[in-house]
C-alpha positions in Angstrom: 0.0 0.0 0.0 1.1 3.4 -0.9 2.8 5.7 1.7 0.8 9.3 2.5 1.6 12.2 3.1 1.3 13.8 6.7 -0.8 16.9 7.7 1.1 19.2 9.5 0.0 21.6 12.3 -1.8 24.0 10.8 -3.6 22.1 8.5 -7.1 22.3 9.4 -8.3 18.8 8.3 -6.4 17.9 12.5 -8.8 20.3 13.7 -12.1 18.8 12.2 -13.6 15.8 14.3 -13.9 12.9 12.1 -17.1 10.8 11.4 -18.2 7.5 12.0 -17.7 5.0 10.2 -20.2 2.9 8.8 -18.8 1.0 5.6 -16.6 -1.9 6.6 -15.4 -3.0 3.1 -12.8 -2.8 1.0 -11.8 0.6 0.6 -11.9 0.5 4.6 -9.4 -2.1 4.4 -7.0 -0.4 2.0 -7.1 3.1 4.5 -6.3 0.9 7.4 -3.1 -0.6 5.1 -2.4 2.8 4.0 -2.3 4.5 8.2 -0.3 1.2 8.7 2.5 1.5 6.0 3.0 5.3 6.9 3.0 5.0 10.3 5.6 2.3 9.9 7.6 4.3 7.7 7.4 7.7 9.5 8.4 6.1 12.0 5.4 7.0 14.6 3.8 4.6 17.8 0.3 5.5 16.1 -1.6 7.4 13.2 -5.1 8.7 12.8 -7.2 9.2 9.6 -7.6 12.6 10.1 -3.6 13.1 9.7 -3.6 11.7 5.9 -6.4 13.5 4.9 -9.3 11.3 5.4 -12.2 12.1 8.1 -13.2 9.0 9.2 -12.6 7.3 12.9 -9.9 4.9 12.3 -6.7 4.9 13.8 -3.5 2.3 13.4 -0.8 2.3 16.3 2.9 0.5 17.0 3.7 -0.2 20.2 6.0 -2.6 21.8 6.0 -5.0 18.6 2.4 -5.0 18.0 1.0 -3.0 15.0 -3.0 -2.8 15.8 -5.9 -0.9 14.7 -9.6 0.6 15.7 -12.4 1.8 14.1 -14.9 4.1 15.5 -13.1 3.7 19.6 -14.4 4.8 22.2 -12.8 4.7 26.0 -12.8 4.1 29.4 -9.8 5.9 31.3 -7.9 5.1 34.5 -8.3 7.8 36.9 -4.6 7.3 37.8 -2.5 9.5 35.4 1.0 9.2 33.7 3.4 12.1 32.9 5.5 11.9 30.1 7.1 12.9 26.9 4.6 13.1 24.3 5.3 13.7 20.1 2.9 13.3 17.0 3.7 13.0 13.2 1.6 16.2 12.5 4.2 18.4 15.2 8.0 16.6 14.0 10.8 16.6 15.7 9.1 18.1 19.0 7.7 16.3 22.1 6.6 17.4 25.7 5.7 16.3 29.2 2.0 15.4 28.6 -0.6 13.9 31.5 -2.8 11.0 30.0 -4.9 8.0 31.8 -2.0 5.3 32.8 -4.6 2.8 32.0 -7.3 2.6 29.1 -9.9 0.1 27.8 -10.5 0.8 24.4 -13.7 -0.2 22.4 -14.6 0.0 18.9 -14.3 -2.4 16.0 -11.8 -4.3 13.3 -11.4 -3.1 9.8 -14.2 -6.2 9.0 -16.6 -4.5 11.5 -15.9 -7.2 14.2 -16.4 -5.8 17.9 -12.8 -5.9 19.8 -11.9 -4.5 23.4 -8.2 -3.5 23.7 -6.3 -2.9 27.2 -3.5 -1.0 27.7 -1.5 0.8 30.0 1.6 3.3 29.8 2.7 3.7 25.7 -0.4 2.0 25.1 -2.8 3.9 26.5 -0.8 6.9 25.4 -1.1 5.8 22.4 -4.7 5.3 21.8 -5.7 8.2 23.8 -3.3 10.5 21.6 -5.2 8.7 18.3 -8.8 9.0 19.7 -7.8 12.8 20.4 -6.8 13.4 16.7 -10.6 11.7 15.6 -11.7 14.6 18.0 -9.9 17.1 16.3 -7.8 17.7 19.5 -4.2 18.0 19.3 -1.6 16.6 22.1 -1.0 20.6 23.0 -4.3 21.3 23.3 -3.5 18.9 26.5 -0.5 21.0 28.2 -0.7 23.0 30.7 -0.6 26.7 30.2 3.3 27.8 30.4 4.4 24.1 28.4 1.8 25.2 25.5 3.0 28.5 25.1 6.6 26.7 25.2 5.4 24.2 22.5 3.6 26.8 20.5 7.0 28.8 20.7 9.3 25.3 19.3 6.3 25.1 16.6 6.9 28.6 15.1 10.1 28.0 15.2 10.2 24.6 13.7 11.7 24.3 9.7 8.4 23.3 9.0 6.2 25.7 10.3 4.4 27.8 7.5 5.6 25.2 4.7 2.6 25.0 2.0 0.2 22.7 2.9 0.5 19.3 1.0 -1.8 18.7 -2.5 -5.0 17.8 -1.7 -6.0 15.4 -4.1 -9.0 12.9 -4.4 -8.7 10.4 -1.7 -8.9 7.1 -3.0 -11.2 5.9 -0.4 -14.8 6.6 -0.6 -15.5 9.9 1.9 -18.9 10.5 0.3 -17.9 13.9 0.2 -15.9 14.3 3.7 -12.4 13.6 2.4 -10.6 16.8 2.7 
């Protein structure tokens, strides 16, 4: 499957909550092999629909050997928290002392529309809870506490990156009935 591209901050497709998703065929199937192969390449712990382009509430992740997937999640979080260094594909090179749920039971569905319950804790539930986020539109920053955003809104303007023109839009290949963007 073909390697994307990756939004970067400031594209507004990471700022649009994605939709359901309701088709679990084919072209489902080939998004899910496309999140997989970029993630893999970038290299990134997890990717999000929203981050190639695509609307839709699927996300892929890589953590501790085990490449996974989830359609349409939804969670249950820990009320005991973890602090730690966070980073996404859509902010490069940067990262930053985020709090997230240490543990998270995450529920949604296979690629083949099959029900499945994931469990995690630590990278994991980072990982998932980062993901979910981007479906939301929410970005890890949006998560910092006052001073560490304003520091990581600082490192962003200052990235190479920042301001570069957005990537070509072109037709997804997946069926968005209208919601690719």
């Amino acid at each position: 499957m073909p390697v994307q591209p990756i939004r970067l901050f400031g594209d507004p497709v990471l700022r649009t909550p994605a939709i359901p998703v309701t088709d679990f065929d084919k072209e489902l199937r080939r998004l899910v092999a496309d999140l997989t192969d970029t993630m893999l390449e970038a290299p990134g712990a997890g990717l999000a629909a929203p981050q190639i382009g695509v609307g839709l509430r699927v996300f892929t992740w890589y953590v501790d050997g085990e490449v996974g997937h989830l359609v349409n999640p939804s969670l249950d979080l820990s009320e005991e928290l973890q602090d730690g260094p966070e980073g996404c594909l859509s902010i490069p090179e940067l990262s930053f002392d985020c709090k997230r749920a240490l543990h998270v039971v995450a529920k949604g569905f296979d690629m083949h529309g099959e029900p499945v319950v994931i469990e995690g804790s630590e990278l994991l539930a980072r990982a998932i809870q980062h993901e979910t986020d981007h479906l939301d539109g929410v970005l890890f920053i949006d998560r910092l506490d006052r001073e560490a955003r304003k520091a990581a809104m600082r490192a962003i303007r200052e990235a190479p990156w920042f301001g570069e023109t957005r990537p070509t839009v072109k037709v997804s290949p997946h069926p968005t009935r209208g919601l690719g963007l």
